[in-house]
N, C-alpha and C positions, 0 to 999 in steps of 0.2 A: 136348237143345236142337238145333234147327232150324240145319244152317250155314247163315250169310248167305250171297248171292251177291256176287263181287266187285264184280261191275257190278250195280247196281238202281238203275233210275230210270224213273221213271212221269209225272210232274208237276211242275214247276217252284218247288211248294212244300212237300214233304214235307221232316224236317230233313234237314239237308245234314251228310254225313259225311265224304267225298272228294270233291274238285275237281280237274283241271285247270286252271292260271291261265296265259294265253299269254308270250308274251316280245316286246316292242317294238322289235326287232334283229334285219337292217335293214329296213326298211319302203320297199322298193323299187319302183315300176312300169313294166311299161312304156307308155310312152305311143301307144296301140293302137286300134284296134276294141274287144278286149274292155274293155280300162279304161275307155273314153269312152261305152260301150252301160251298163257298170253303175255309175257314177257321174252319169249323165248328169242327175238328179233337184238333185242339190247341188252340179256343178261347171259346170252348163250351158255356159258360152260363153267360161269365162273363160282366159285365158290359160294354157297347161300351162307347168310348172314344169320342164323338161326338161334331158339334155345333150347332150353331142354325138351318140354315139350314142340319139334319142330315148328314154330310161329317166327316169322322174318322178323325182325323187329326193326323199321326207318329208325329208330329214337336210340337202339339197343337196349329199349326196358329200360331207360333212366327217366324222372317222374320230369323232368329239362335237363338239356345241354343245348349246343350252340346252334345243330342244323334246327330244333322246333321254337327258340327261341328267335333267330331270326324271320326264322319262316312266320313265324307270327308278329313279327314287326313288320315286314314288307306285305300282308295282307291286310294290313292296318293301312300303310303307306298308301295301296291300291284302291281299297275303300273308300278314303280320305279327296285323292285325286277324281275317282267318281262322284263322290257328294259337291265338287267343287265344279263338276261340269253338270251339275243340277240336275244328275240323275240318283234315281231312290237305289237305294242297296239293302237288299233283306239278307239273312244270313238261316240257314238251318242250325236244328238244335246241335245245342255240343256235350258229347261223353268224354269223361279223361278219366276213364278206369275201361281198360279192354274186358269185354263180354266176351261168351264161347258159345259161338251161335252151335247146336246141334239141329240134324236130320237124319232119319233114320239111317240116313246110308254113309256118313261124314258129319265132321265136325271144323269148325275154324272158329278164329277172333276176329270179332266184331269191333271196327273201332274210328272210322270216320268218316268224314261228309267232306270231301274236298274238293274233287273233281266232279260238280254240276251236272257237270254236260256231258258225262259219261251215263249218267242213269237217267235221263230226262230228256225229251228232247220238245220242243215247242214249238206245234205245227198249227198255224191260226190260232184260235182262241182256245186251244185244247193243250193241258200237259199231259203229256204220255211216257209214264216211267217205263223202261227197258226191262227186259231180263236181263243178268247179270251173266258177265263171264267168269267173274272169278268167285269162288266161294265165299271167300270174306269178307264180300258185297255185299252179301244174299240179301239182309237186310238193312242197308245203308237208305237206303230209299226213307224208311220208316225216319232216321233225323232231320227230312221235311215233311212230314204228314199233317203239323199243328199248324206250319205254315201255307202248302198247298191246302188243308183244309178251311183255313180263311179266303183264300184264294174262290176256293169251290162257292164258301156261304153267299160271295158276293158275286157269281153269278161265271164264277169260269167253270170249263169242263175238264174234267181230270180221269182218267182214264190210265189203264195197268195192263201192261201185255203181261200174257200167261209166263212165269216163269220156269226155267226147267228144273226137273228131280235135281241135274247136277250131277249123275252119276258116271263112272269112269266110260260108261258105254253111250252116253248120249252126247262127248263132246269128239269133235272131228278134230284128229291125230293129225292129217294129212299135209300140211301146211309145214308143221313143224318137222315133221319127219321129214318132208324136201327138202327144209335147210340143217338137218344134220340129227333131229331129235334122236335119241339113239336109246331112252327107257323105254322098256315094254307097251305097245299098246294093247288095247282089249282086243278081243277076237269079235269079241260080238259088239253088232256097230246098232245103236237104236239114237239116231241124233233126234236132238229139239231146239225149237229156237234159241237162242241168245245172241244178243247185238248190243252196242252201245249210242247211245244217241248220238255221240261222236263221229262216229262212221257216215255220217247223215249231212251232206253239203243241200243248203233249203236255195234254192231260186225258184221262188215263187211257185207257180203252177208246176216244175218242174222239181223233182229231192233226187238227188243222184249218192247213190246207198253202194261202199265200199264192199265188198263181198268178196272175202277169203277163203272162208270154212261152209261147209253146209249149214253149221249153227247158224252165220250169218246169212245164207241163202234160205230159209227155215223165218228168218225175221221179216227179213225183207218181203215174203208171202204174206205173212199176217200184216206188213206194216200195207200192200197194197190192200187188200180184204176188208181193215178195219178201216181205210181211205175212201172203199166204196167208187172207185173210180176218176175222184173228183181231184187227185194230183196225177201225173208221169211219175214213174219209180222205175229210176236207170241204173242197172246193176255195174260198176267197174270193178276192178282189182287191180290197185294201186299201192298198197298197203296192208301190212299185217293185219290191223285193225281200224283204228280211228284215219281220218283223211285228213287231218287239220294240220297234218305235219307234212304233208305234200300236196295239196291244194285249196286256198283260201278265196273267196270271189269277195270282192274290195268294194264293187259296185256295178252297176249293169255295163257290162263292156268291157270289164279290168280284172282280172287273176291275179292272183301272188302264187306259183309255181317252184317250186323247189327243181333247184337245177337236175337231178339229178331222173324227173319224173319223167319217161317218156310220153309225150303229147300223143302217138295215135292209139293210146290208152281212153283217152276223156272220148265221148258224145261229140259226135260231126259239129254239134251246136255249139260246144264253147272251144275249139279248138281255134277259133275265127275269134276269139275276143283278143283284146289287146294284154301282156302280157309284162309283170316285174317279174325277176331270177332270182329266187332267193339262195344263196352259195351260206352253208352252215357254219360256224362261226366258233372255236375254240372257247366255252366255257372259263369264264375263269375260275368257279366251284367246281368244274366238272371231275378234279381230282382228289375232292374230297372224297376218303373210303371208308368213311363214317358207316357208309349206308352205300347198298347198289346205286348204278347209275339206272334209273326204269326206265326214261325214257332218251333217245340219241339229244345230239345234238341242234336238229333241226329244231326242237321246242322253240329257238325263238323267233321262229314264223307261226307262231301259235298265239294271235293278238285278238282284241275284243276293237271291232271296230266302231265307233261312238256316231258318226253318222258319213254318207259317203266320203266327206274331207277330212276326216279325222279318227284318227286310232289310238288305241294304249299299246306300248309292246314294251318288252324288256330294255333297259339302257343300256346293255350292251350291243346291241342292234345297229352299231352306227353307218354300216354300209347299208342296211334295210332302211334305215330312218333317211339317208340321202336318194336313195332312190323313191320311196314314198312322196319326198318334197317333187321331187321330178317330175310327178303326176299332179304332182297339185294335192298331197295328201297331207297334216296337217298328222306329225307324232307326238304323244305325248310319252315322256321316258318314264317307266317307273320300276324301284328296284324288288325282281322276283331271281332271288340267288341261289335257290337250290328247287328248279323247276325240273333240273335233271335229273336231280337225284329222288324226288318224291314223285316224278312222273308226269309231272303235267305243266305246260303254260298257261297263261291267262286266261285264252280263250275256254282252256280243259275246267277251269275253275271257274267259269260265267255261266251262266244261264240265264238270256233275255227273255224275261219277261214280260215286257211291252216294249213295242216299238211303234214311231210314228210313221206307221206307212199300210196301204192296204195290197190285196193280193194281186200278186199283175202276171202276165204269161209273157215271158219275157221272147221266147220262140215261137211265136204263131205259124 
């Protein structure tokens, strides 16, 4: 018999064996350039949430209240529901005291590992940590280093795209300033990579790479380079940043599409697959003003799918969860209440790990 490799993952729906599930502690930012450039789509104008030394605070700097005390009972809930579908769930390390990460050129708080699938992304048998867009990233990656380092001993490849200085001249304004940015940008423009593994839809032989900012065109070069040729890397722009909130692929021939996506946006090649509408859905936390909203309301087409017949998503999903069954998809409900508010869905907080399935080109 064939050993497995520890890391294998090709497509976001082959079944799921091993996950990474993030940790919601602390969810600090600070309140910056970088943080105002990449939320600027869902926090537009509204007043930052901040303290004295300007640091956003999700929690507002209390040690618990109710948004991180749930928020950690519904990631217990989720875990739970995973280990019951007899998949392994590892967790990265957890800090609950905020650090200040410095560089010579800025400073921010340093404070969690929640969203996975933002700093990682897992292409075949290889994890490749991203550069960071937002400053108070920069080292987020380091609360999996013990455990990707197990990872490596037992025979996976792990690998670190070059991150950038960070500095107010290497990130691209432009984006932001079409939809209304209105503080100062720098005059002098030196861009470098930064992307998020998010941004990154996997079908197999093919990675179709959202592309907004030069940063992200800057990644997408290195992510072709360090690929060596041996995937397609198809640049769209669909989204501000991550694509998981306007297009999901279910299984070879199926999309989850957010209604609002124009189709002759996507690749000749999957515009021909067959297609669910996902229409966004009122929050019932959404008006919690605890803490900013980070991310819209589409988060909950942001699902971890467990193999082609079956998926996790939010229970309030019930128009998605009936159209799912219409396909023959098979949902599992589980409760994630404040995904808007800390910015991520399920899928933003997964990282597969292993999957049962090998590489295939699904467009010859």
């Amino acid at each position: 018999m064939m050993k497995k490799n520890i890391i294998n993952s090709h497509n976001g729906w082959d079944p799921l064996e091993e996950v990474v599930i993030g940790v919601p502690f602390d969810l600090d930012y600070s309140n910056d350039t970088s943080f105002r450039l990449f939320f600027h789509d869902n926090i537009g104008k509204e007043v930052y949430f901040e303290d004295e030394s300007g640091t956003w605070k999700t929690f507002g700097g209390k040690p618990s209240n109710k948004i991180r005390d749930e928020a950690l009972e519904d990631i217990e809930g989720i875990t739970s529901s995973l280990s019951k579908e007899g998949i392994i769930v590892r967790r990265p390390e957890v800090i609950k005291e905020v650090k200040i990460t410095k560089s010579p050129w800025w400073e921010a708080p340093f404070g969690h590992a929640m969203m996975s699938r933002d700093i990682f992304i897992v292409i075949n048998d290889e994890i490749i940590e991203t550069p960071p867009m937002v400053r108070s990233r920069y080292f987020e990656a380091d609360l999996y280093k013990k455990l990707f380092t197990e990872y490596m001993v037992k025979g996976a490849r792990y690998t670190s795209a070059p991150r950038s200085q960070m500095r107010e001249e290497n990130f691209d304004f432009s984006y932001a300033i079409e939809r209304g940015y209105t503080e100062i940008a720098p005059i002098k423009k030196n861009y470098e990579a930064m992307f998020d593994g998010a941004q990154i839809l996997r079908l197999g032989k093919d990675l179709i790479f959202n592309c907004s900012t030069e940063n992200h065109r800057l990644g997408k070069i290195w992510l072709e380079n360090h690929l060596q040729g041996k995937y397609r890397v198809h640049e769209i722009n669909i989204a501000d940043n991550h694509i998981d909130a306007k297009l999901v692929a279910l299984r070879p021939g199926l999309i989850l599409v957010h209604r609002g996506l124009d189709l002759r946006l996507l690749p000749d090649f999957l515009q021909s697959w067959d297609k669910i509408w996902y229409d966004p859905i009122e929050l019932t936390h959404s008006g919690n003003r605890e803490a900013l909203a980070l991310a819209s309301e589409s988060i909950g087409m942001n699902l971890i799918s467990l193999s082609p017949d079956k998926v996790m998503l939010q229970e309030e999903q019930l128009p998605l969860i009936k159209s799912l069954k219409q396909h023959g998809i098979e949902a599992i409900p589980v409760s994630w209440r404040h995904g808007q508010l800390l910015g991520g869905g399920l899928h933003c907080m997964s990282l597969d790990i292993r999957r049962d399935g090998v590489l295939e080109d699904y467009f010859k």
